[in-house]
N, C-alpha and C positions, 0 to 999 in steps of 0.2 A: 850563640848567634841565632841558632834557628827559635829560642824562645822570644826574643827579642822581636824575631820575625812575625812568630804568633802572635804577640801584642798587636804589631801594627795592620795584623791581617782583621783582630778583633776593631781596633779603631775604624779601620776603614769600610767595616761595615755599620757601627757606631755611625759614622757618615751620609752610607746609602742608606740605610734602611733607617736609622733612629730620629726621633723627632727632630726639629730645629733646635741648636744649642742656642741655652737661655743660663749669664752665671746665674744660676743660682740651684741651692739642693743639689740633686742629681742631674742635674744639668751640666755641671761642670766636669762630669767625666767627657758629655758630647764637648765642649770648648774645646777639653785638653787634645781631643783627637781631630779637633778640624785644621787639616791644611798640614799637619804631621804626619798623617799614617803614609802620604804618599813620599813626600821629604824623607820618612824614615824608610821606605822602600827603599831608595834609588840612594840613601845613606849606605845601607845593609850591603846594597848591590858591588858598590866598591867595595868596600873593605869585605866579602868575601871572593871578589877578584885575584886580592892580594892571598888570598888565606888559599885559593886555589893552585896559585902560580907557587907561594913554599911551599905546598904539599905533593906538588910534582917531582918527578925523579930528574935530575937534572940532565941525567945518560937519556930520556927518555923524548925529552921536548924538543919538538919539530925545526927542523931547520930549511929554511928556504920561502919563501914567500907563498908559493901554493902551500904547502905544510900548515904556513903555520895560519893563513888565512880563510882556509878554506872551510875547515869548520865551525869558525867564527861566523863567516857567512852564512854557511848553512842554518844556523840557530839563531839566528838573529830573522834571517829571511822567514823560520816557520814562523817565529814570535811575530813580525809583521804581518802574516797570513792570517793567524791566529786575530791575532787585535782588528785588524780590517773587517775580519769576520764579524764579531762580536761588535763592534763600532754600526754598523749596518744592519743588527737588529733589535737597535735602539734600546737597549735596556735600561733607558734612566740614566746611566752613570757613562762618569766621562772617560773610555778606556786608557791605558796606559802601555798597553803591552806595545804596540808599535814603536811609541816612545823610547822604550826600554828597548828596541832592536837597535836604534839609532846611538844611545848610551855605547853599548856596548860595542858599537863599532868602533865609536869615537875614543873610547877607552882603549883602547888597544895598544897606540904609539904611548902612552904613558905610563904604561906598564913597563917599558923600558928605561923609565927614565929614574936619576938617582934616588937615594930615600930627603936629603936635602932641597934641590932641584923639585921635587913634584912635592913637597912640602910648599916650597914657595907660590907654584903654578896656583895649588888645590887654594891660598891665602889672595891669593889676586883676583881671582876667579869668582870669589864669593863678590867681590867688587865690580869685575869689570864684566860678569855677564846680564845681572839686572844693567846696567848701565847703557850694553850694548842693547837690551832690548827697549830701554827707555827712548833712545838715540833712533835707532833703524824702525821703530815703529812706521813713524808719521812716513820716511821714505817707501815703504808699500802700501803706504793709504788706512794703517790704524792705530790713528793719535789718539784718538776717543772712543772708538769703540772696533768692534767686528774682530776681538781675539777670543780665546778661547776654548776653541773649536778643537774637533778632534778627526783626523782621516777616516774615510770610508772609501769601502771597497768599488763603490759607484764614481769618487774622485777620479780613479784614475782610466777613464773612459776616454778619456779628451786633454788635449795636452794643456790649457788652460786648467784644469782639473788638479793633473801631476805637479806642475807648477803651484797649484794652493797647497798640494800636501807637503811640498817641499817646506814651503811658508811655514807653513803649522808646523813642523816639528823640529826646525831648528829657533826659529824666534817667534811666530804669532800664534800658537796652539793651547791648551790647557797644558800640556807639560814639558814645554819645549827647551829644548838642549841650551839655550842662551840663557837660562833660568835654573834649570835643573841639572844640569851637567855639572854645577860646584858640587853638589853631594854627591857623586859619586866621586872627584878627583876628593873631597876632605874623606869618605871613608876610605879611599886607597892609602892616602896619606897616614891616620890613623892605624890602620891596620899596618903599616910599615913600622910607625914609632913606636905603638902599640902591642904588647906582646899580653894578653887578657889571662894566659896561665899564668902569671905570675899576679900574687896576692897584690902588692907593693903597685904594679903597673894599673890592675881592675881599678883599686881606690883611686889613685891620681886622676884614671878617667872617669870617677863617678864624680870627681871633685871638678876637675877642669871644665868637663862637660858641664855642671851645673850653675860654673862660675861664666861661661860662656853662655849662658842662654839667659841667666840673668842680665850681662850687659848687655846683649841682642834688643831684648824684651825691653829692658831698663831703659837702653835708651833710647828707644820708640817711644815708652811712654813718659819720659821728660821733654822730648820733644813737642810729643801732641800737648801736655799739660802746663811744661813753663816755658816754652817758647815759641807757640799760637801755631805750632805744624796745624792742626785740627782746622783752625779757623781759615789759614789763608785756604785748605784746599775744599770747607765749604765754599769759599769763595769762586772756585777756579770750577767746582761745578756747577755752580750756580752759571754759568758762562759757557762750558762746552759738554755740560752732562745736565740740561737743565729735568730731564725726564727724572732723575735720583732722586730731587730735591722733597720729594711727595714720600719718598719711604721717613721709614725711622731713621734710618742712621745712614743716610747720603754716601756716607763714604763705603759702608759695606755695601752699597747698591750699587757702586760704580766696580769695585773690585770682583763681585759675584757674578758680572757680566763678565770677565773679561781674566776667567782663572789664567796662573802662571806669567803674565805678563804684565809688567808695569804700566800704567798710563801713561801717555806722552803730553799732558796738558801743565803738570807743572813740578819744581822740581821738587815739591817738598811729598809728591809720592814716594818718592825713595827713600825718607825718613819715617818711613810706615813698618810696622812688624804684624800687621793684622793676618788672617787666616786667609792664604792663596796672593799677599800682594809681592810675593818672590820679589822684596828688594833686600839690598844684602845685610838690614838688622835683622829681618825675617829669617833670612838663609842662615846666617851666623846663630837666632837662636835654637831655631830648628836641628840644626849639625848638633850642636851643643845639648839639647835632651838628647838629639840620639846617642851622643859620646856615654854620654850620664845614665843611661837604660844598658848598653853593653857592658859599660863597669859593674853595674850594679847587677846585672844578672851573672856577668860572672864570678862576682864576691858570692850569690846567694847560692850557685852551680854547685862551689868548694862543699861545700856541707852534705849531708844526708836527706836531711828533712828539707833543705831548701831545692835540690836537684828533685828530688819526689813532688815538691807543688810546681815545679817551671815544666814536670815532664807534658805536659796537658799542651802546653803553650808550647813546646819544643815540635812536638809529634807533629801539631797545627803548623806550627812556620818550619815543619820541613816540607809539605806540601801543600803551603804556599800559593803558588800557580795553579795546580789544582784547586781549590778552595776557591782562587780566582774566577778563573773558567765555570767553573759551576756556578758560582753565587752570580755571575754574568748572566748567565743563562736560565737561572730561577726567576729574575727580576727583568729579563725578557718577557718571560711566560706567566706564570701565577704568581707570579709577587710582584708584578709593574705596580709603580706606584707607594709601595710601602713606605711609610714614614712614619714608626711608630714605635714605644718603649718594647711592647712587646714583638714586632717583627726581628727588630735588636737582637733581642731577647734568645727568639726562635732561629733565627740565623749563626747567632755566634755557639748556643747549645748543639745544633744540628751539626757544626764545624768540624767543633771537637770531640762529639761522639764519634761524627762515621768516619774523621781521620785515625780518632785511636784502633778503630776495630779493624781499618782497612792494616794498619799496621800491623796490629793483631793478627792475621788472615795471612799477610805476606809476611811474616816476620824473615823469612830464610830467604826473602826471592829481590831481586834488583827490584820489583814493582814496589816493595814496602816505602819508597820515596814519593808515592805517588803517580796516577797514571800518566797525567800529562806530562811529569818532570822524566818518566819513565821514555816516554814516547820523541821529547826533545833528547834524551840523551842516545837514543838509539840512531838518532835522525843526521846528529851530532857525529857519532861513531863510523857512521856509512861515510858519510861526508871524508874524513880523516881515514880511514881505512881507500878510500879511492885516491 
């Protein structure tokens, strides 16, 4: 898991920092990584939800509503302090941590529910949450435009303010819960039916996942090519996005405005899988490489030689968060603005050196998971200990 997690901490820097993806050459590593490294985040985020709750003592998990809510809240609430933070000194990049308090709250009642039952939830969801954001758009005023956005810490000054943060992060935001909230119920899911130490269970999900993200993909792009999705929705900007029409490609002009949310001008957005148009061939292929990246790292985990190349990527996606925060705060300060192979470059070497050495350094000590995962788990602990 936490390799897996590496990967998408490298993609999403691949994002901030790497040039515009262009297919072609070495370009297509940046493609592969755009509009997935977050998808596979908040995939990751469930199903180790699930991996958290089997690994608990069962004589041991809280009972009663303060119990069992209170440290939830507390972690959730620094992760929102955190992100508002970072959101508010503009670093470039569109933050997520907020988001992810709201995930994780939201997650919670379904952590109890059956492994059949939240199977089904996690399979409707990939449907009915692009849907509901397609739907409730225009009823707050953004058919066409003005999503995207991300909370800041100045929002909530004023209750007009509080009120937009609400907006942004359940449906009009860059990663808002009516859009992103299916990957985390399909990793809970997964990780339920899913059991990744068994050889036999890895392969089916490197298979299923990749047979899944093929018809995602697949049928995005039979849509646009044999049956004119492409054309009617030049059409429909040509009409309510006519500022797009001057880019290259109209339709990524309209979507790059308006990350995590579907447009409400016509229907044939939802037949789209392009990078950030979170409708649900998107979300279904996006789950589906994720499924296809955890089988396959843990088929490559079994072996010697293959657990020795994933360790690099392991150390990395165990601090994760860390990694986050930081590169947040780099490209606040001396690296605003980077957009470059070798910023890329320098970013993702930098990652995984000073995560291996911190690990290195702490090897005996709770800190070896990283400072800030260090400092949420303490924060976590007082909370539940009171």
């Amino acid at each position: 898991m936490d390799a897996v997690r590496g990967l998408a901490v490298l993609g999403m820097f691949a994002v901030h920092v790497g040039p515009s993806p262009q297919p072609e050459g070495a370009g297509y590593l940046l493609v592969a990584a755009d509009g997935r490294a977050p998808a596979l985040f908040t995939l990751l985020a469930g199903f180790s939800l699930v991996l958290a709750q089997r690994g608990a003592d069962p004589a041991r998990r809280p009972e009663g509503w303060a119990a069992r809510w209170r440290p939830l809240v507390i972690r959730c609430a620094v992760l929102a302090v955190l992100g508002l933070y970072l959101a508010s000194l503009w670093p470039g990049i569109l933050v997520i941590l907020a988001f992810f308090a709201v995930y994780f709250l939201a997650a919670e009642p379904f952590t109890r529910l059956s492994t059949p039952v939240l199977t089904a939830v996690a399979g409707a969801s990939v449907v009915v949450g692009p849907l509901l954001s397609f739907l409730l758009g225009p009823l707050f005023g953004y058919g066409s435009s003005g999503r995207g956005l991300v909370p800041e810490a100045a929002d909530l000054t004023s209750w007009p303010g509080l009120g937009a943060v609400v907006c942004e992060l359940l449906l009009t935001g860059a990663y808002p819960l009516a859009t992103y909230f299916p990957y985390v119920l399909a990793g809970m899911a997964l990780a339920r039916l899913c059991d990744v130490r068994e050889r036999v269970m890895a392969r089916r999900m490197a298979v299923w996942g990749t047979a899944a993200a093929i018809a995602g993909y697949g049928s995005a792009w039979l849509a646009g090519h044999a049956f004119g999705t492409r054309q009617r929705l030049l059409e429909a900007i040509a009409v309510h996005h006519p500022e797009a029409m001057a880019a290259a490609d109209p339709v990524r002009a309209v979507l790059s405005s308006q990350f995590g949310a579907v447009p409400s001008t016509s229907w044939d957005w939802l037949l789209l899988a392009d990078p950030y148009s979170q409708t649900p061939l998107e979300t279904l292929g996006n789950a589906g490489v994720g499924c296809a990246l955890i089988g396959l790292c843990a088929l490559a985990a079994r072996h010697a030689v293959g657990a020795r190349l994933l360790r690099p990527l392991t150390v990395l996606g165990a601090m994760a968060l860390s990694a986050y925060v930081v590169h947040a705060l780099v490209l606040a300060g001396p690296a605003h603005g980077a957009a470059s192979w070798s910023a890329w470059i320098a970013f993702s070497g930098a990652a995984l050196a000073l995560t291996w050495v911190w690990q290195r350094i702490w090897a005996d000590s709770p800190l070896r998971r990283g400072p800030v995962e260090h400092a949420l788990r303490l924060a976590t602990q007082a909370g539940a200990r009171t």
